[in-house]
C-alpha positions in Angstrom: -23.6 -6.1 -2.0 -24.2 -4.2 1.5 -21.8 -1.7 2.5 -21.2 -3.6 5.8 -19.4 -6.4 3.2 -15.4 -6.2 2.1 -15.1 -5.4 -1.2 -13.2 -8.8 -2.8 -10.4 -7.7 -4.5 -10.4 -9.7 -7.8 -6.9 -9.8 -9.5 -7.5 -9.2 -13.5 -7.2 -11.8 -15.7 -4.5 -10.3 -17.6 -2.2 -7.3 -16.1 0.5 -4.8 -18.4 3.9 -5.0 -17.6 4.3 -1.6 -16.0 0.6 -2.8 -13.6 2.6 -6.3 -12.7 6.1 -4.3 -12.4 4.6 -1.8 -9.3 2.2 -4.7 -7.3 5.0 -6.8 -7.5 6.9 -4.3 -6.1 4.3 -3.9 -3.1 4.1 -7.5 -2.6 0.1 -7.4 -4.4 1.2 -9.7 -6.2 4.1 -13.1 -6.4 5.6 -12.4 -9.9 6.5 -15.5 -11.6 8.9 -15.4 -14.2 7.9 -19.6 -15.8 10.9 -19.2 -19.1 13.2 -21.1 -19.3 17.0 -20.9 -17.6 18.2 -20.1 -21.0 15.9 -17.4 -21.6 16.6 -15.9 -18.1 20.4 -15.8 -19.0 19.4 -14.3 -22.6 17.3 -11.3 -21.2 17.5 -11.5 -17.5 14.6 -11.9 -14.8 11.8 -8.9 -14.4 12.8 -7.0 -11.3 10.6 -8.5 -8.5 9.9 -11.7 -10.0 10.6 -15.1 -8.5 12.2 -17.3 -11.7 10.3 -21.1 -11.8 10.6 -22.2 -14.6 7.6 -24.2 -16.0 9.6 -26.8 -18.0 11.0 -27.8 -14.2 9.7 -31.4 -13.6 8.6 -30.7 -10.2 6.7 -27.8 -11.2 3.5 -27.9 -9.1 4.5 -28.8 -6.2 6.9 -26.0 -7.1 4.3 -23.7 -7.4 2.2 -25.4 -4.0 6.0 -24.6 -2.0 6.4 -21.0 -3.2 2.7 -19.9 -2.4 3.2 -21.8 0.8 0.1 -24.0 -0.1 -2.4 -20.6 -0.4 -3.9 -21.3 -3.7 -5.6 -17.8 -3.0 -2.5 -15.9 -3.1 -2.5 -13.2 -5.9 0.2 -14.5 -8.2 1.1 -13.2 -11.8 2.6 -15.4 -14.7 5.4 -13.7 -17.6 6.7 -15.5 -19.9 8.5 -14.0 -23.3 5.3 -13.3 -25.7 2.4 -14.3 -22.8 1.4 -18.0 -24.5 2.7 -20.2 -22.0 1.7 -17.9 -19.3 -2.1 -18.1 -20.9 -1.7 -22.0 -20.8 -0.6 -21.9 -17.3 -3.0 -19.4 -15.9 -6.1 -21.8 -17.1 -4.7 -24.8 -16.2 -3.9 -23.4 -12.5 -7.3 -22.2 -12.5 -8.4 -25.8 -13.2 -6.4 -26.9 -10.1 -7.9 -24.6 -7.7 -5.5 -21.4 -7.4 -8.2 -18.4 -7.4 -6.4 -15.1 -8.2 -4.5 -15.9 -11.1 -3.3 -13.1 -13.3 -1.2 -13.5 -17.2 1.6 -10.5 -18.0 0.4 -11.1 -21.4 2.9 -9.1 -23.1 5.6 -10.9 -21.4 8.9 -10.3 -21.4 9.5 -10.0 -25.4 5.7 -8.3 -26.1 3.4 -9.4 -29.3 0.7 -7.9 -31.2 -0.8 -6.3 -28.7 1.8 -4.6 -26.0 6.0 -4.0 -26.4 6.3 -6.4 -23.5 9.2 -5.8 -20.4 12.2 -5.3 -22.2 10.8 -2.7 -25.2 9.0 -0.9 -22.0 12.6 -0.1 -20.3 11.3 -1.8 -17.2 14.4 -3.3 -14.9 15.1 -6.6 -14.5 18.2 -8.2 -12.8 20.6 -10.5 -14.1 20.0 -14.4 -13.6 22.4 -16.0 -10.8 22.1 -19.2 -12.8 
């Protein structure tokens, strides 16, 4: 690469909490909280995130709508324990979105990371 060309600036395949928590909150990032209503009422929504749930029927064009059709935007996928956010993050790379980044501790953490909650990061209560 020449230094006359832009450095790309390739979203990670899988961000921490705290990492998705502060370029969510300087619009890096859309935050996409895909649980489930129930789950949303349960724990509440990571601050910054945009709740679509994955089980919604309309879900991709869901998706198409909220990234206003940019399948480059630089979205990030939670979910509680980062499975379905894995599932999600190939399968939307299968359909064309580029910068595509898993929270794969979620919301409720696993093996690897305490996730969200355990991490005292904020979240706001579900209006549902």
């Amino acid at each position: 690469m020449s230094s006359l060309e832009p450095a790309q600036s390739e979203l990670p395949l899988q961000i921490s909490a705290p990492d998705a928590r502060s370029m969510a909150a300087v619009d890096d990032i859309m935050l996409i909280d895909i649980r489930t209503p129930m789950e949303w009422s349960r724990s509440g929504l990571p601050e910054g995130a945009v709740a679509l749930s994955i089980q919604q029927q309309d879900f991709p064009q869901a998706l198409l709508d909220l990234v206003e059709g940019d399948r480059s935007r630089p979205i990030a996928l939670i979910c509680a324990t980062g499975n379905r956010s894995a599932m999600l993050q190939r399968y939307l790379q299968g359909q064309g979105y580029r910068q595509v980044s898993d929270v794969s501790e979620g919301m409720m953490g696993n093996h690897a990371a305490p996730g969200w909650l355990r991490r005292g990061l904020p979240v706001k209560p579900y209006p549902g």
